[in-house]
N, C-alpha and C positions, 0 to 999 in steps of 0.2 A: 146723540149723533156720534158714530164711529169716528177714530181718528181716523188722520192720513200720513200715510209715509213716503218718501222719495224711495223706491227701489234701488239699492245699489248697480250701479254700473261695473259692467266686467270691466275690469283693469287686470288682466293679469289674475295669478294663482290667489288665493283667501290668505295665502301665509306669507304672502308678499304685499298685495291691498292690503291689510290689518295687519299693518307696522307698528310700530312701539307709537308713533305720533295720533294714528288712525283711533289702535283702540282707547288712547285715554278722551280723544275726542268723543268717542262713543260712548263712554260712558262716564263722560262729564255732561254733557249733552242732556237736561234736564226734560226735552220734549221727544227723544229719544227712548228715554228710561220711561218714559210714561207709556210709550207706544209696545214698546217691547215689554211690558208688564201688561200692559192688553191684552197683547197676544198669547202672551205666556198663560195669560190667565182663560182666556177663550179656548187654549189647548189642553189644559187641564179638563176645561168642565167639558171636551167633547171625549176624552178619556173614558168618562162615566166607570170613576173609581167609585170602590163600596166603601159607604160612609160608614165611621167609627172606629177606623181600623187605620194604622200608616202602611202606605204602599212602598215599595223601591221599583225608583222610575228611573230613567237612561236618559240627557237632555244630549242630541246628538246638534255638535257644530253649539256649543253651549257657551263660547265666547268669554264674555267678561263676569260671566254667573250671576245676571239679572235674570234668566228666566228660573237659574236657580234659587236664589233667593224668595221666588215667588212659590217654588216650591217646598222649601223649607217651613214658610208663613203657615202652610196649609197642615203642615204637621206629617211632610210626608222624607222619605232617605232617594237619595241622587248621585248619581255619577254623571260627570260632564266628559265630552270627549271633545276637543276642538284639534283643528289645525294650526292653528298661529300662534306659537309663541309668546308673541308681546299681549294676545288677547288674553290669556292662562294666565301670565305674571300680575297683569293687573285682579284678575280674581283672588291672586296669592293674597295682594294686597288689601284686597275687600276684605279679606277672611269667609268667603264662601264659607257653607257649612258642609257643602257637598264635596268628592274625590272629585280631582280632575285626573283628564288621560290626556298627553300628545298624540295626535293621530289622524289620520286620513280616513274616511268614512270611505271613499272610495278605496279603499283596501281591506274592508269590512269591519267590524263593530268585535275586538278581540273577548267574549264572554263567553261562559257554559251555557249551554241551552237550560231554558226556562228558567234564566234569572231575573229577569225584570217583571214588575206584573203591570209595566207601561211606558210608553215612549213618547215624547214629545222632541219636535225640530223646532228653530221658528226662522225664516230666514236663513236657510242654508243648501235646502236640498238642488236647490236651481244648479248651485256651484258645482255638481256635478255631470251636468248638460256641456260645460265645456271638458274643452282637449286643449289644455294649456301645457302636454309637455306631448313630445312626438309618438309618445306611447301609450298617453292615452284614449282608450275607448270608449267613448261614452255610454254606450250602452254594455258594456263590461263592466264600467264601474259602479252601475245603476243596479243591475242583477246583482254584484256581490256583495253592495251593501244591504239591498234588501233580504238577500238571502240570509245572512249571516245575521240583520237585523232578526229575521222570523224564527230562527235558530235558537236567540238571546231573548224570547220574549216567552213568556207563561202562556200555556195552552188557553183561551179564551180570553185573551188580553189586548189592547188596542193599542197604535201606535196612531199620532198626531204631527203631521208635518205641515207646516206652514209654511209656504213660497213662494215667491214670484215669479210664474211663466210668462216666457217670452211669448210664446204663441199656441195655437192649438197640437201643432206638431212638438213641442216639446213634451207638452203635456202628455202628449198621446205616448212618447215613448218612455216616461216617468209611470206610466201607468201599466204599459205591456212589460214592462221589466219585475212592477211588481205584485204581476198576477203571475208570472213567472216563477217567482219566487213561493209562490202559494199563498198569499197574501188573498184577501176579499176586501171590497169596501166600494170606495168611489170619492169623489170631490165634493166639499162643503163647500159652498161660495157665498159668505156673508154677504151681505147688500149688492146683490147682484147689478141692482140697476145704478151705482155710482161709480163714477169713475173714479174717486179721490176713494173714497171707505171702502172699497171692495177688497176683500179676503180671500183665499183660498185653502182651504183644512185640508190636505188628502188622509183622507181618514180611512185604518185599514185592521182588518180583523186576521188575528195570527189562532189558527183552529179553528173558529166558527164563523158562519155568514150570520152576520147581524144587520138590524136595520140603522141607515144611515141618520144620524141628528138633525133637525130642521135646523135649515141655517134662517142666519140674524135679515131682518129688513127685507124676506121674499116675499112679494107679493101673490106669489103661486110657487108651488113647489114640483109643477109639471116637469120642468129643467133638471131639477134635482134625481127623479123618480125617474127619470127617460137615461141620466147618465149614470145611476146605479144600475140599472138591466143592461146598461150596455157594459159596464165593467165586468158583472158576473157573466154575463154571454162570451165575452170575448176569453175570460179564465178558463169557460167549459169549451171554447176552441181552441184554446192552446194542452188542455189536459186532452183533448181529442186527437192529437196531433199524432202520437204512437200509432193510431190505425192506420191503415192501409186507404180506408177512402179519402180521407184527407189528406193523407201524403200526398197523392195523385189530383187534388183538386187544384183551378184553375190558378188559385192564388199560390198553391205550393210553387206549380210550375214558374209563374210568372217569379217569385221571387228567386226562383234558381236562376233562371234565364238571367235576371240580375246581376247574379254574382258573378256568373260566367264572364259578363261583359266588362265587368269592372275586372277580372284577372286576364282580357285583351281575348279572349277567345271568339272566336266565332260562333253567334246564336241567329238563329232565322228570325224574319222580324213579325213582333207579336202581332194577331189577327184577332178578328173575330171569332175564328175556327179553335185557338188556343185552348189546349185545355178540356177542349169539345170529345164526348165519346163518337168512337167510331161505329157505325153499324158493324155487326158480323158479316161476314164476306159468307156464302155459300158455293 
């Protein structure tokens, strides 16, 4: 039986929640360290690194370097990037085996392209769905991390994020940011049918479309197979987007009309007509 974790609650920015008090709690926290070496470890094996050889992996938002330490075990090289201070100093203290970085993933991931040959999150990337300071853009800071992630990553190599969505619409714009970025893949959802052990992998291919890992405890993997073709469908409508028939399509217009509204201008109100070609006039 899978564990279960309490999803952190937004309180504020990550580098303000995970205070000098917060992170020693966490990784003092024995049912904690258990859970988060689960995961750490379930994102490893959805990596599908090549055995016999050590890789260098990026643990982004890597905290107090429990999931590095798990990666250490396996015989592989890490760098951690976190935001919180007091979660770093406690890793000082561990004696991690892995570099850390101070730094905001929403400001993107500072590496030379195709240094990593894999990535793992675990519990982080949600923190970027908020707008905890007046500047930021959620889906600004969604696209530069991924992008500059796909930048930092080896040509046919995989990135593993683990997180807790609030809802379908988050998800949905964690995912159009990172086909944006040029990413492929789609969602692993361990024990889909539990409410306490259910997982989420967003598992993402940087250079090639691969097939997605069966997740743990699915009774069918119709769910799975329906939200990978929709991930690659929607990638080949956004790489569509430079043409001209799309530009002009119903969805293009309606999200202009959008914007307009939100900068107070005046737009006619959408129909069923919208969007509609016109016959040719003779």
């Amino acid at each position: 039986m899978a564990a279960s974790v309490k999803r952190p609650e937004h309180r504020g920015p990550p580098e303000l929640f995970y205070n000098e008090e917060e992170a020693k709690k966490y990784t003092q926290n024995s049912r904690m360290v258990e859970i988060q070496t689960q995961m750490s470890e379930r994102a490893v094996e959805l990596l599908c690194l090549p055995e016999g050889r050590p890789s260098y992996l990026l643990d982004v938002g890597c905290g107090s370097g429990l999931s590095g330490d798990y990666i250490s075990e396996q015989g592989h090289y890490w760098v951690g990037i976190d935001i919180s201070p007091a979660m770093l100093d406690v890793a000082v203290e561990q004696e991690v085996e892995g570099d850390l970085i101070l730094g905001d993933m929403g400001q993107g991931v500072p590496f030379r392209p195709g240094t990593f040959d894999g990535c793992i999150s675990i519990s982080a990337l949600q923190w970027l769905c908020n707008a905890d300071k007046r500047i930021h853009s959620p889906p600004r800071r969604l696209y530069r991390f991924f992008s500059s992630l796909y930048s930092s990553l080896a040509r046919g190599s995989r990135a593993v994020l683990q997180l807790y969505p609030e809802n379908a619409e988050q998800l949905e714009l964690i995912t159009t940011q990172a086909m944006k970025a040029g990413f492929t893949g789609g969602m692993v959802i361990d024990y889909p049918n539990s409410t306490k052990a259910k997982k989420f992998f967003l598992c993402l291919f940087a250079g090639v479309s691969g097939v997605l890992p069966k997740a743990l405890g699915a009774e069918s993997s119709e769910a799975e197979e329906s939200h990978q073709a929709m991930f690659i469908n929607e990638r080949m409508r956004f790489r569509n987007v430079r043409g001209k028939s799309v530009k002009k399509s119903r969805d293009w217009i309606l999200e202009k009309k959008k914007r307009r509204r939100r900068q107070g201008k005046e737009v006619r109100p959408d129909t069923r007509y919208t969007g509609r070609k016109r016959r040719p006039h003779f």
